[in-house]
Structures are given as C-alpha cells and as structure tokens.
KEZA-248561 format. One record per residue (C-alpha): residue in three letters; x, y, z. Coordinates in Angstrom, 2 decimals. Layout:
<rs>
- resn; px; py; pz
- ALA; X; Y; Z
...
</rs>
This chain:
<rs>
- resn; px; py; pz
- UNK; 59.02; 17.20; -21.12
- UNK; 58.46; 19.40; -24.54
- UNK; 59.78; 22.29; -22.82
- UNK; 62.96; 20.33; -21.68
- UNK; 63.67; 18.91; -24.86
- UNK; 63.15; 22.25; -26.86
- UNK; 65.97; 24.47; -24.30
- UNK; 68.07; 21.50; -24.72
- UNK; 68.42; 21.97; -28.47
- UNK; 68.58; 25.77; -28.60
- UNK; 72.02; 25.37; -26.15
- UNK; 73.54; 22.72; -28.52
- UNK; 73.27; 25.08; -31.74
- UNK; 75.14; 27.65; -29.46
- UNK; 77.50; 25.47; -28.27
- UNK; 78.56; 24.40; -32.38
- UNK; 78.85; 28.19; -33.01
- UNK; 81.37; 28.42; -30.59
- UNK; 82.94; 25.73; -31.21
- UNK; 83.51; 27.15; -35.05
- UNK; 84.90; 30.48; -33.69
- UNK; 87.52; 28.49; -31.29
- UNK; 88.26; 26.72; -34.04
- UNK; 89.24; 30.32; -36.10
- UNK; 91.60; 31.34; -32.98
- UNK; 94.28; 29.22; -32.12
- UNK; 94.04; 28.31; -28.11
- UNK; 97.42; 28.72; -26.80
- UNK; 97.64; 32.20; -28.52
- UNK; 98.00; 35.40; -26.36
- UNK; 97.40; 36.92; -29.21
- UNK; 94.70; 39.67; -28.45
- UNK; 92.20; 39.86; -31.12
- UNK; 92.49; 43.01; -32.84
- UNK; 90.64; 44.82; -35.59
- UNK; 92.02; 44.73; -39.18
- UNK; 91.90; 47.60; -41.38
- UNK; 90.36; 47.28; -44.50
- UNK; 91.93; 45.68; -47.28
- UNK; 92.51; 47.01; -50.95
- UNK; 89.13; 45.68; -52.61
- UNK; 87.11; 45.18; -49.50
- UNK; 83.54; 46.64; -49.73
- UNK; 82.78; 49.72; -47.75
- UNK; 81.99; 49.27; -44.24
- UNK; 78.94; 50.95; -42.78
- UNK; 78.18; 50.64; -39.23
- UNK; 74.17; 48.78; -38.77
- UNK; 72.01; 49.01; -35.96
- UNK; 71.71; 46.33; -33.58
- UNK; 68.95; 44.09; -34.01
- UNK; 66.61; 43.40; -30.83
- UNK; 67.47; 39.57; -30.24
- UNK; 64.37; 37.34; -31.22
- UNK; 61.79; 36.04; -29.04
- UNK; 62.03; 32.46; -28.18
- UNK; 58.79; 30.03; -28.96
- UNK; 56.98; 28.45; -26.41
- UNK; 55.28; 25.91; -28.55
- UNK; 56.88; 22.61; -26.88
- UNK; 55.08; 24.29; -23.83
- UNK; 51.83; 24.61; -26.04
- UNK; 51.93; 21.39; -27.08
- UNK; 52.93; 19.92; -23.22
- UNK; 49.47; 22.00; -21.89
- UNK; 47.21; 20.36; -24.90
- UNK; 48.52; 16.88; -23.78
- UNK; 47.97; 16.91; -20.27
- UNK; 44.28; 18.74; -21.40
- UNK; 43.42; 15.62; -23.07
- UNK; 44.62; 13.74; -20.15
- UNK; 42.70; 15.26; -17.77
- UNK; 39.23; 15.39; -19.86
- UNK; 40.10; 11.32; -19.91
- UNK; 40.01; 11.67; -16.49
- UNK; 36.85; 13.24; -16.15
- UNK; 35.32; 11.25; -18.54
- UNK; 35.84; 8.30; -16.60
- UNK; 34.13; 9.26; -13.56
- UNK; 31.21; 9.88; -15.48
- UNK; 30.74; 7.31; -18.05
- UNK; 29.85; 3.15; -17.70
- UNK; 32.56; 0.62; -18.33
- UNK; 32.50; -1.27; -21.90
- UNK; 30.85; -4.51; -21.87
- UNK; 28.24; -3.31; -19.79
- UNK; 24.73; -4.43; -20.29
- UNK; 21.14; -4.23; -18.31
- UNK; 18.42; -6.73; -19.43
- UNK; 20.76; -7.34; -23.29
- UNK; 21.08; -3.68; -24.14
- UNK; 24.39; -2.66; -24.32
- UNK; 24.91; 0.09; -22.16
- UNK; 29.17; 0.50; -21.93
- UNK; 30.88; 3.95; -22.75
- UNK; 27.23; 5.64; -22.23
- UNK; 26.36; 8.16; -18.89
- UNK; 23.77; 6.74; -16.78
- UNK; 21.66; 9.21; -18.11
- UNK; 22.25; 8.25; -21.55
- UNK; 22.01; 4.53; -21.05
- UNK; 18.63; 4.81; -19.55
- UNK; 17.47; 6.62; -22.79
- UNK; 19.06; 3.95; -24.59
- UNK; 17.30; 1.06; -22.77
- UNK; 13.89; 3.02; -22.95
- UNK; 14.33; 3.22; -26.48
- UNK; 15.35; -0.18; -27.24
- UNK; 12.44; -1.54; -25.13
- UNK; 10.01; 0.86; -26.78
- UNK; 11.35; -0.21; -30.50
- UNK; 11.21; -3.85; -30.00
- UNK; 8.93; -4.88; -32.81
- UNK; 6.57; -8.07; -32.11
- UNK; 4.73; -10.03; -35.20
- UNK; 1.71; -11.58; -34.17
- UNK; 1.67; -15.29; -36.17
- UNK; -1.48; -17.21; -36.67
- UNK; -4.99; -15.53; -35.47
- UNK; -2.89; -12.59; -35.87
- UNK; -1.98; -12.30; -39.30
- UNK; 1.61; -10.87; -39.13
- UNK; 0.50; -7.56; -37.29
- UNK; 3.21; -5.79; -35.95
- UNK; 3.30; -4.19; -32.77
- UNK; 5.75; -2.22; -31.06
- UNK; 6.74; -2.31; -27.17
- UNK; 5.22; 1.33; -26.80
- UNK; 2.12; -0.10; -28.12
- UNK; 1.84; -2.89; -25.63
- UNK; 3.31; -0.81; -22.92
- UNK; 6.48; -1.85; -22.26
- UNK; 8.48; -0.81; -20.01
- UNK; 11.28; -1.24; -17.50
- UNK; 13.27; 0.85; -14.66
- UNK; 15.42; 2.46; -17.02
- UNK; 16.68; 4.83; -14.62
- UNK; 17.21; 2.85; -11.74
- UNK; 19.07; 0.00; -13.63
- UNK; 20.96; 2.84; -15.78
- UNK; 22.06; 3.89; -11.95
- UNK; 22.85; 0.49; -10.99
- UNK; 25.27; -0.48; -14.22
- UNK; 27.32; 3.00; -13.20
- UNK; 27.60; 2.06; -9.58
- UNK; 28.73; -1.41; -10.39
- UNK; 30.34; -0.80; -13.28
- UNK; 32.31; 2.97; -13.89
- UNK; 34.67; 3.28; -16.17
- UNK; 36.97; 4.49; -14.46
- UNK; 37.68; 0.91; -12.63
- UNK; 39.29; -1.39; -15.05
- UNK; 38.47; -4.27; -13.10
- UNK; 34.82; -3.55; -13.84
- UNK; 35.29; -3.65; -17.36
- UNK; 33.43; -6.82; -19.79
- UNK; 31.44; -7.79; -16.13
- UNK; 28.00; -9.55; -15.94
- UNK; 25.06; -8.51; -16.89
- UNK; 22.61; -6.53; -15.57
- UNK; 19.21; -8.06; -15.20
- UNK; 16.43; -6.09; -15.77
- UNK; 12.54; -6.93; -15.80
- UNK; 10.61; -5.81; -19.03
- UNK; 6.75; -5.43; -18.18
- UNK; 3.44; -5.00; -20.29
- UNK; 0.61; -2.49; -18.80
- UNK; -2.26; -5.11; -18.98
- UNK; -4.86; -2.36; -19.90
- UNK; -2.40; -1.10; -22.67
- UNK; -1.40; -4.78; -24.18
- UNK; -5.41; -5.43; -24.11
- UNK; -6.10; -2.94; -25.93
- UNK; -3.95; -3.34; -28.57
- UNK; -3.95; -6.98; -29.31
- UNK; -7.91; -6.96; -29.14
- UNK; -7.51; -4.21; -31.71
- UNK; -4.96; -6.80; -33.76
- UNK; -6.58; -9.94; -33.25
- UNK; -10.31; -9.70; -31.89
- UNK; -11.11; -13.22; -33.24
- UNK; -8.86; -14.13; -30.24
- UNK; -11.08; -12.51; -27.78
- UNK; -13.82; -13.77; -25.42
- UNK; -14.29; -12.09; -22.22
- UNK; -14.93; -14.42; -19.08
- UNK; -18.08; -14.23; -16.94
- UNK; -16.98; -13.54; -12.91
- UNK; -18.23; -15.32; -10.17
- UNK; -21.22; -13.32; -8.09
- UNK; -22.88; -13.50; -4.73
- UNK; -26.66; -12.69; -4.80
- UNK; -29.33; -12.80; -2.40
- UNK; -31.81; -15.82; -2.94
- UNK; -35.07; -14.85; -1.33
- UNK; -36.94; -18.01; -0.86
- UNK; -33.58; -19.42; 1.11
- UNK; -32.88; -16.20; 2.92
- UNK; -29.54; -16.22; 1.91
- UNK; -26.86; -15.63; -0.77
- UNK; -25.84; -17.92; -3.01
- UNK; -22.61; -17.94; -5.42
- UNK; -23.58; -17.72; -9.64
- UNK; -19.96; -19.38; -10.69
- UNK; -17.92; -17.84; -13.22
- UNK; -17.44; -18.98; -17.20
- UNK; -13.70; -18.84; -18.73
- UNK; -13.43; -16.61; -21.74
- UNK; -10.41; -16.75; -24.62
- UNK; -7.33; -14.29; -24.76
- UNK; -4.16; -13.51; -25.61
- UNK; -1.37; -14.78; -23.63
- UNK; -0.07; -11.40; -22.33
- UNK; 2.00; -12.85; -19.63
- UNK; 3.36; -15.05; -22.43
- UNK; 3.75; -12.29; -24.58
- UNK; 5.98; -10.38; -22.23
- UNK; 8.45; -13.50; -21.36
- UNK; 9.30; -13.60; -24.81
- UNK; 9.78; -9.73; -25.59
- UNK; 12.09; -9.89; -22.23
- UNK; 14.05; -12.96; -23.58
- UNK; 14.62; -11.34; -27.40
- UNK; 15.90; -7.92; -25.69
- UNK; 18.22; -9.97; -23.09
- UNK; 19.23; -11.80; -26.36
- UNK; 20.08; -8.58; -28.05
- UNK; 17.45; -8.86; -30.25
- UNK; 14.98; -6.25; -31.25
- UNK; 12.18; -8.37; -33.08
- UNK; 10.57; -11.52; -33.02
- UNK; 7.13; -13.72; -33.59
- UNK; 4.72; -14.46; -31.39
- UNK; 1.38; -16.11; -31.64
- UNK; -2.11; -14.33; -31.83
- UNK; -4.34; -17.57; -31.26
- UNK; -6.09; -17.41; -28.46
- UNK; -5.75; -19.13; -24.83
- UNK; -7.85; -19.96; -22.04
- UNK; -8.63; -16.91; -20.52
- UNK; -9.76; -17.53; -16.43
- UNK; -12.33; -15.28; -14.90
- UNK; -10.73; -12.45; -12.72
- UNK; -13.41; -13.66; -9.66
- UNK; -13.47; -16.81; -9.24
- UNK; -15.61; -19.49; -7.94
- UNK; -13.38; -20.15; -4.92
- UNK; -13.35; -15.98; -4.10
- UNK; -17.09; -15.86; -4.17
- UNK; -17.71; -18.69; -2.07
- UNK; -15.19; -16.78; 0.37
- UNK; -17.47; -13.54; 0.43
- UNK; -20.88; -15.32; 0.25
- UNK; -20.07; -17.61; 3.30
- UNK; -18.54; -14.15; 4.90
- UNK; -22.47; -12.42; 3.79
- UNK; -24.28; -15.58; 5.33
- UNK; -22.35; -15.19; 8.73
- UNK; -23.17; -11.91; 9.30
- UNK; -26.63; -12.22; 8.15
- UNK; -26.92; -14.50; 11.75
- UNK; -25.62; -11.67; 13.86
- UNK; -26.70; -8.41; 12.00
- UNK; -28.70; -6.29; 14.01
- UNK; -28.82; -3.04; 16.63
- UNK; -27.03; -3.99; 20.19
- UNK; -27.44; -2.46; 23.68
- UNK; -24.55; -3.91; 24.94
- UNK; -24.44; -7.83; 24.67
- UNK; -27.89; -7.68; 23.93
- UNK; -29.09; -7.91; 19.76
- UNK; -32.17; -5.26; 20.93
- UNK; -33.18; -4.26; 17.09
- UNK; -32.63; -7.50; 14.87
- UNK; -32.57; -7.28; 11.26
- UNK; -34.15; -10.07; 9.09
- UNK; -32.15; -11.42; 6.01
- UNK; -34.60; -9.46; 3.32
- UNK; -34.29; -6.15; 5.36
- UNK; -30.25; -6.57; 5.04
- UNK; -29.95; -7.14; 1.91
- UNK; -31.95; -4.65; 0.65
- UNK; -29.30; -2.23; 2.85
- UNK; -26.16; -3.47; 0.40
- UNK; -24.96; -4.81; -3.09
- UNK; -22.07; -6.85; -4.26
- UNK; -20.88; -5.41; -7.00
- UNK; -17.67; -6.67; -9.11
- UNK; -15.75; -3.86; -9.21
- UNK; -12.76; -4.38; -12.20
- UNK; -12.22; -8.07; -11.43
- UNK; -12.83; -7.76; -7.55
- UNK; -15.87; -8.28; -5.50
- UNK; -16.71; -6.14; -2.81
- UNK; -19.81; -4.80; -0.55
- UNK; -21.37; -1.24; -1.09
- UNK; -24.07; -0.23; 0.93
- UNK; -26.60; 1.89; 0.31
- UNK; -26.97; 4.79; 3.20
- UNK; -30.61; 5.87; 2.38
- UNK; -32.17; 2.55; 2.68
- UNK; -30.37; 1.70; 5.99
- UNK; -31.88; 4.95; 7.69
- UNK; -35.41; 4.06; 7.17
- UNK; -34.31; 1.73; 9.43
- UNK; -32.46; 4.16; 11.94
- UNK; -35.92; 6.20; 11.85
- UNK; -37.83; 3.61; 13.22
- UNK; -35.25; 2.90; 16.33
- UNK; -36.63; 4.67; 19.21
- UNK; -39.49; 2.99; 19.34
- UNK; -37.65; -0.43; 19.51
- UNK; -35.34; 0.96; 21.69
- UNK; -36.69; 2.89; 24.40
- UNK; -38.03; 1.39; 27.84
- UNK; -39.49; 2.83; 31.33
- UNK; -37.36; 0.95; 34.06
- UNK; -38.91; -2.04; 35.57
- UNK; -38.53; -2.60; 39.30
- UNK; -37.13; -6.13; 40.35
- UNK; -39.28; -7.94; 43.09
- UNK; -37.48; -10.13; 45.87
- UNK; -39.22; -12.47; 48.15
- UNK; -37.43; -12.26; 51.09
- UNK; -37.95; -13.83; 54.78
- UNK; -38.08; -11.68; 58.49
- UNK; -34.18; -11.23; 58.02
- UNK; -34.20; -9.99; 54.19
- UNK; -33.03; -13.07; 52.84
- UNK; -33.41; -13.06; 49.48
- UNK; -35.83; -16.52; 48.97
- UNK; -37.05; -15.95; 45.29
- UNK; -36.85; -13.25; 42.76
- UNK; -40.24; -12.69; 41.12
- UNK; -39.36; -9.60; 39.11
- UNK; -35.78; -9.25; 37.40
- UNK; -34.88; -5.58; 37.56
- UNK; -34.42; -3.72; 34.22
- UNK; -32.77; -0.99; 33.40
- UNK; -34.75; 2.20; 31.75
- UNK; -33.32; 3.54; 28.45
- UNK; -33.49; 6.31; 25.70
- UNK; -31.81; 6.14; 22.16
- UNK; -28.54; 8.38; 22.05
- UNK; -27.59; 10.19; 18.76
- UNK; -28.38; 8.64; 15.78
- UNK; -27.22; 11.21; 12.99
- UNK; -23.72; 9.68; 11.82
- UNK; -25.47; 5.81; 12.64
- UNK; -26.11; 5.31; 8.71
- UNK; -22.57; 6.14; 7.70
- UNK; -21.37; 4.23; 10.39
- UNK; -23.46; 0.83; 9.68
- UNK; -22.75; 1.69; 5.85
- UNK; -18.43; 1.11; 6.87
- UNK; -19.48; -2.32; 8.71
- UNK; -21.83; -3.94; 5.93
- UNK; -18.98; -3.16; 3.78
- UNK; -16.71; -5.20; 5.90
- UNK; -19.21; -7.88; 6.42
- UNK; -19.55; -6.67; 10.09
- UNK; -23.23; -6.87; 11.18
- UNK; -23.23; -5.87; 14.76
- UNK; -23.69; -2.25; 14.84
- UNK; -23.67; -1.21; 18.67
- UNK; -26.27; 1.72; 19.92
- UNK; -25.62; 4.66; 21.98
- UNK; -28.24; 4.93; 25.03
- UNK; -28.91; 6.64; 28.06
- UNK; -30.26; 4.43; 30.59
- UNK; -32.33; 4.41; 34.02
- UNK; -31.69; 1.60; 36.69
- UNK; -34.63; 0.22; 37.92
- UNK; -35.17; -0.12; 41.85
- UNK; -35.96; -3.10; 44.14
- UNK; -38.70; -3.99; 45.92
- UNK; -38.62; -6.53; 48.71
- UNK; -41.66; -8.65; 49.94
- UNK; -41.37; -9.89; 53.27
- UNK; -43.73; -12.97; 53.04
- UNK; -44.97; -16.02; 55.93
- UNK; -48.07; -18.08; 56.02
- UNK; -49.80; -18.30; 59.69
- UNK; -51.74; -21.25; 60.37
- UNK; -54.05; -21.22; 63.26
- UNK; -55.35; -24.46; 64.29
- UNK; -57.87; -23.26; 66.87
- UNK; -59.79; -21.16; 64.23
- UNK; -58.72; -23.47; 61.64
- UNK; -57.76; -20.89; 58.92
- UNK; -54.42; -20.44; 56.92
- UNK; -53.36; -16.80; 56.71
- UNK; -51.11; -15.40; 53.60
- UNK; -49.18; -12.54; 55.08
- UNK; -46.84; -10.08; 53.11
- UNK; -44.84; -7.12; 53.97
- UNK; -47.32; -7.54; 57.52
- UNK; -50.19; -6.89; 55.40
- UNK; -52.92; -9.74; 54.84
- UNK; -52.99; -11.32; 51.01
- UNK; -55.45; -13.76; 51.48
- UNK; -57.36; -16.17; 54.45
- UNK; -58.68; -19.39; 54.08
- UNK; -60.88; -22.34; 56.23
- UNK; -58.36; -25.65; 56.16
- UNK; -58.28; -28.81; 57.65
- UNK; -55.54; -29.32; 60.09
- UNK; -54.97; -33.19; 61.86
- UNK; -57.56; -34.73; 63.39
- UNK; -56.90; -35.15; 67.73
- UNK; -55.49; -38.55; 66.95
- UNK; -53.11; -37.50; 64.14
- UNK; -52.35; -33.47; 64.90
- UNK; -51.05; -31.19; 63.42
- UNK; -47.60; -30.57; 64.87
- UNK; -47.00; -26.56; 66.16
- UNK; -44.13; -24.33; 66.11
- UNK; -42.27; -22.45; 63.32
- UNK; -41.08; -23.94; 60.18
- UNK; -39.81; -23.05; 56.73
- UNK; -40.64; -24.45; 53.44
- UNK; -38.58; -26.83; 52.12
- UNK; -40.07; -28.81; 49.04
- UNK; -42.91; -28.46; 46.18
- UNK; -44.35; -31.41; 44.23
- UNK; -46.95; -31.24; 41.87
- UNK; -48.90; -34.37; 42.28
- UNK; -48.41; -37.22; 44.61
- UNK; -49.64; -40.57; 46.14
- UNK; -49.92; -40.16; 49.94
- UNK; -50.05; -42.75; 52.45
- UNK; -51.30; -42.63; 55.95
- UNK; -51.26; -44.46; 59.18
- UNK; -54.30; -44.62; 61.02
- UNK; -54.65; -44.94; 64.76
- UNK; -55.57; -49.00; 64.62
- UNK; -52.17; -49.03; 62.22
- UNK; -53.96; -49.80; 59.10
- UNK; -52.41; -47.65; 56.00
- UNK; -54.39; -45.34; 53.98
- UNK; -53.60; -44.52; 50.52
- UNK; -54.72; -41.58; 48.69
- UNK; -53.51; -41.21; 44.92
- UNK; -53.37; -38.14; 42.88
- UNK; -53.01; -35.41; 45.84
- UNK; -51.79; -32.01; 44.10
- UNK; -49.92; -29.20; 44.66
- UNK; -48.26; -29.95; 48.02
- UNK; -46.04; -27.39; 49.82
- UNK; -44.09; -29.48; 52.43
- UNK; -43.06; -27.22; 55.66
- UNK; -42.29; -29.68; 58.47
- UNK; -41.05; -33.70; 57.64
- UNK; -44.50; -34.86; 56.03
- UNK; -46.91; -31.88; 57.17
- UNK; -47.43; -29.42; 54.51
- UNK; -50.04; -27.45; 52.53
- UNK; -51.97; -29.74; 49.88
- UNK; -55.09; -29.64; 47.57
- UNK; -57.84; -31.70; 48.87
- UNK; -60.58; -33.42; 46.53
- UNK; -62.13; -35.86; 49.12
- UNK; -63.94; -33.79; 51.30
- UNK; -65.07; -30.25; 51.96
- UNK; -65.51; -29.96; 55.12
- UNK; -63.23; -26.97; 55.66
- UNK; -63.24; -25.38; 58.83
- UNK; -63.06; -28.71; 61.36
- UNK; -59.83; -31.08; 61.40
- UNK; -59.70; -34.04; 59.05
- UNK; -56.53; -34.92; 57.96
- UNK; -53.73; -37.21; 59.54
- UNK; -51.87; -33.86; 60.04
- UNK; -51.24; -32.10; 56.83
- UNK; -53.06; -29.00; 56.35
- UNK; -56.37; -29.60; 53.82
- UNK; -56.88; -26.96; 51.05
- UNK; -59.57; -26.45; 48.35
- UNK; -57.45; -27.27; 45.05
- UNK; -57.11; -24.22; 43.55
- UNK; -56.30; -21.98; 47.14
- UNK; -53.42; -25.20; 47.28
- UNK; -51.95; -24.36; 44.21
- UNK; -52.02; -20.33; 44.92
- UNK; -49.99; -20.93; 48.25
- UNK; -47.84; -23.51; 45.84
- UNK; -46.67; -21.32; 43.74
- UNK; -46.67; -17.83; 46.25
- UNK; -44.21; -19.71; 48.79
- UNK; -40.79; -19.91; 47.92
- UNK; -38.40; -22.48; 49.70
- UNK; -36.95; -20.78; 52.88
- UNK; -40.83; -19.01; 53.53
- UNK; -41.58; -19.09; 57.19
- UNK; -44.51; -20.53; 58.36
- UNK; -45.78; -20.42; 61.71
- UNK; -48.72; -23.34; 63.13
- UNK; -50.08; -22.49; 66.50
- UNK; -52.99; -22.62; 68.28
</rs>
C-alpha cells in the first residue's frame, strides 16, 4: 500500500540519524555525555524556543483512496454498460448503456440514406422518410442481457439480429412522391348483385405497377447488418397485385349466394317471413374497405321490412280434427292442429339482422307469443239397413247424410254384422258370379270403399233403381254419394249392415 510504503521511509531516515550520532559516541564508553562550556571564539549561545514538531502528510493515503475510486467507478461501469464487439442488426452497439445503444440503432436506421436508380433518378431518401424502423429498445435490452460488460466471456460474441421494417403507408408515400412514373394503382376484385340472375357475381381485379417496398426493405436491412449506411436501389416499377383478389371475392360472393337461399324471418324451424334476393340486397353493400371486402348493412332499409312483420306473422289457432272410432282411436287426422301466435318485440330486430347480414348469416329468428290450438274428435260409422235399403252417415251420433242403395239381391245377399273399413280404390273392373255360375264383368266401377272381403260401398252407373236390391252383394251408390262416403271413411271406420 501507499500508506505502507510512505511510514516505511520516514523510519529509515530516522534510523541513519541515529546511526550518525552512535557513530560520534564511542559504544563501549561509560562516559556520560556532558555539556561543554564554551570555547574561546565560540558564538554566543542563546537559548530558542522549541519548535512544534511538523505534521506528517497523508498524501500516499490520498493517492491509495483516488486509486481504489477509479477502481470502483470501473466496477460500476461494468454493470451498466454492453460488452465490446457487440452488435444488433450491424450497428455496433459495445461500450454503450442499453439506453444509449437503442438511440444509436434508431439513429443509424433513421440515417440510412437510399438512392433510387433508374425510374428514380438518383433521389435520395432517408429511413425516416420511408419509415423505418426497428425494436430499438427491446434489442438494446437484449444485447445487455446477453452481453454485459462486466462478463469477459461475453465479450466479441455474435450478433444480434434485428428486423428493420418500412410503414407501407409511409414508404408509399414517399416513393410515389420520388418516382410517380412508377405508379399504377390496381383495380380490386368486387361482389355485386346481378338482378336479372338474382344473385351476385364477382367483377375480377386488374394488377397495377409499384415499387418493390418489400424489396426495398430487404436491402436497407442487409446494408445496415453490413455496417453500411447507404446504398442504391431501383425506382422502376414492378407488378403490383390487387389487395382483393379474384380468389377472396369468389370466397365472399359464394358466402352472399348461400345465404341468399336461407335468408328470411323464422318461428322456430319454420322460414315464416322469406326474403327474396332483390329485397336482400337492397338491405346491404359490399364495400372494399382499404384492401378488404366486407358486408355493411344498411339498418333503415331492413326495418321497412320489420314494419310490415305482424301481419305475416300473426295467426288465430286452428283446431286439429281427428277421426276417431267408438273407442277414440285415432283413424285419420283431417285437421293438423296449429298453434296461435303474436309477434314479440321488434325494436332492437334491425340492429340485430344488421350484425348477421354482416356475417353472411341470413336466418334471423323471431320472438312470438303463441296459442295452442285444441282438438276436436269425430266419432264417425256408416249404418246400412238392408230392410229399408238406405246407407246412413253417422258422426259424433248425429246424422251427416242418408241415402237409397242397392244391397244383394236374395240370391247373392248382402252379408250382416259389423265390419270396419279396410281398403279404397279409385276405379276397378269387377267380376261376379251369378247363381247358374256364369261370370259377370263390369269395367270401370269407381270409388269403392271395401268393408267386408269383396262387399263394400261403390258408385253405380248401370242402373238407378235405388231403393230395391240389385247387386251380387256390394252395396250400390249413385256416383257422386260413392265418392263422398270414399273419401269421409277412413280405414278402421265401423260399419254396421243389418236388417
């Protein structure tokens, strides 16, 4: 230490002094030392005052603090500071604070100067023009982390890599401003409606001229990681593709076309209110919207619509009508039951159809309030009564209608009991046995309810003698009283034949 070495010398002048006054008195003398009087010729001798002893310096102490100052603002220093050799995306960034190297790489990215060849006539434009930029901070951060100063080991290590960017709208602008010769703009694909197909169709996009931005900022970000600040690049201009293209109108158009099948007002599964093609797209437009195309409906229009709901909408119930035999057995339905129903709220149904056109949804379901409907049962039988020879529609024991028939003649009766229909058929041939066994054909007979083997209910246009028995034991009908019972029995009806 200073301090050491500065004590250490101050002892050895000390220690020559005394060895010069030893030297004076011999060693092995007893000899007291004694005052001498004053010699003939000796000056006068006047008694001084002491002298304080002086004050030792402390400057090999000064100069041991300064040192070890120095030492410990190295110290400091390297906890704060990246490692030499240190670079993000080329820019040297070693012996700099992170704060300092991201100014450094902002800076250097901002400065880079680009001369536009060709088309462009050796403009020069700067990376703050075209709007370069990179992470600065967050790459400044990284080369610290990675690389401090304070670890040797990290000293002279790779590279950073760091990704240098253009703002398209920034770069645009100036290079149309620099070389407009170079620019054409591109025509986007649309989707309109065609009216005479009732659908949209796609108008397909034109390519335009440009220049190569993307290129443009590839070459900026291989210069910097070069350690260059400069370079050449050309102005001509390149194929330039529309941002919509034919492919992402097609998507949307087939999308439009889809929902134009299914767009309407539902009650459930039910499409109650459907809306025609025309109608629907009058409700929207596709509009390109900065190199994107997308749906935006039009709220007013769609609730001229809404207004006119109700009256598409709202129903009185309608009873459902069963056929049904002595037990209630269910035989036919004549009436399906439906339900009643009243429109619901309708005041947030524009905004609400608006947010589904937009994402080509069509089916917009309804709110409604609804009514079941009741059933009504018809207990129905036919009575035939061979004595007075009349056919008798009953229903719920009330009398529908009565009729003169012909039942089977004595030889060929009419067989008696109770029965149930079982078959219809429209038109037939019918054959007969008579009594000598000789068969009897009669085409064309129509509108034959069969209730018992090969007795039923048929139209008759041979004879009209109704009233008196006549047949080989089917029961004869005028044609159109036939085709009434036809179509007013159900199979399963119960028909009773007595006398």
């Amino acid at each position: 230490m200073f301090v050491t070495d500065l004590i250490s010398a101050q002892d050895a002048k000390t220690e020559k002094l005394n060895e010069a006054t030893d030297a004076a008195v011999p060693q092995d003398s007893d000899t007291p030392t004694a005052a001498l009087p004053p010699q003939s010729g000796d000056p006068e001798v006047a008694w001084a005052p002491i002298e304080p002893a002086p004050k030792k310096k402390r400057l090999g102490l000064w100069i041991g603090l300064g040192a070890g100052a120095v030492v410990l603002a190295a110290g400091a220093a390297s906890m704060i500071l990246i490692a030499p050799g240190t670079s993000v995306a080329g820019i040297p960034v070693g012996w700099l604070t992170p704060g300092a190297a991201a100014d450094a790489i902002d800076a250097h990215v901002a400065e880079t100067e680009v001369t536009l060849t060709g088309a462009g006539d050796e403009v020069v434009l700067t990376g703050a023009d075209l709007g370069a930029s990179i992470d600065a901070g967050a790459l400044a951060d990284k080369a610290f982390a990675e690389h401090p100063l304070w670890n040797l080991g990290a000293w002279m290590g790779d590279p950073i890599a760091g990704e240098i960017t253009l703002d398209p709208a920034t770069a645009d602008s100036a290079l149309r401003a620099a070389v407009p010769t170079s620019y054409q703009d591109p025509t986007d694909a649309g989707v309109v409606f065609d009216a005479a197909t009732a659908a949209y169709t796609v108008t397909p996009s034109v390519s335009g001229t440009a220049v190569d931005i993307d290129g443009l900022a590839s070459a900026i970000a291989d210069t910097v990681a070069d350690g260059g600040k400069s370079l050449e690049f050309s102005g001509a201009p390149v194929e330039a593709a529309a941002a919509v293209t034919d492919e992402d109108a097609t998507t949307l158009m087939t999308s439009l076309n889809g929902m134009l099948g299914t767009i309407g007002f539902y009650v459930g599964e039910e499409r109650t209110v459907p809306i025609d093609p025309a109608t629907a797209a009058s409700w929207f437009s596709v509009v390109d919207d900065d190199g994107a195309l997308r749906v935006v409906a039009d709220e007013a229009v769609i609730q001229t619509t809404i207004d006119s709901l109700a009256g598409a909408v709202d129903r009185a119930p309608v009873n459902a009508t069963n056929i049904v035999n002595s037990s209630g057995e269910v035989l036919r339905t004549e009436t399906e039951g439906v339900n009643g129903r009243a429109l619901g709220d309708t005041s947030n149904l524009a905004s609400e159809v608006a947010d589904k056109l937009e994402a080509a949804d069509g089916v917009v379901p309804l709110a409604v309030t609804e009514t079941p409907f009741e059933s009504v049962n018809l207990v129905r039988k036919i009575d035939v009564d061979l004595g007075s020879q009349t056919a008798t529609l009953i229903e719920n024991g009330a009398v529908v209608r009565s009729w003169a028939i012909s039942s089977g003649k004595a030889a060929t009766p009419t067989d008696t009991g109770n029965f149930t229909v079982y078959a219809h058929v429209r038109m037939q041939t019918m054959k007969s046995r008579e009594p000598d066994g000789s068969i009897t054909e009669t085409p064309n007979v129509p509108w034959v309810t069969y209730f018992n083997g090969d007795e039923g209910f048929h139209g008759t246009y041979w004879h009209n003698a109704f009233g008196s028995p006549r047949s080989h034991g089917c029961v004869n009908m005028p044609i159109d009283v036939a085709k009434f019972v036809y179509e007013w029995s159900p199979v399963g009806l119960e028909v009773s034949v007595h006398n």
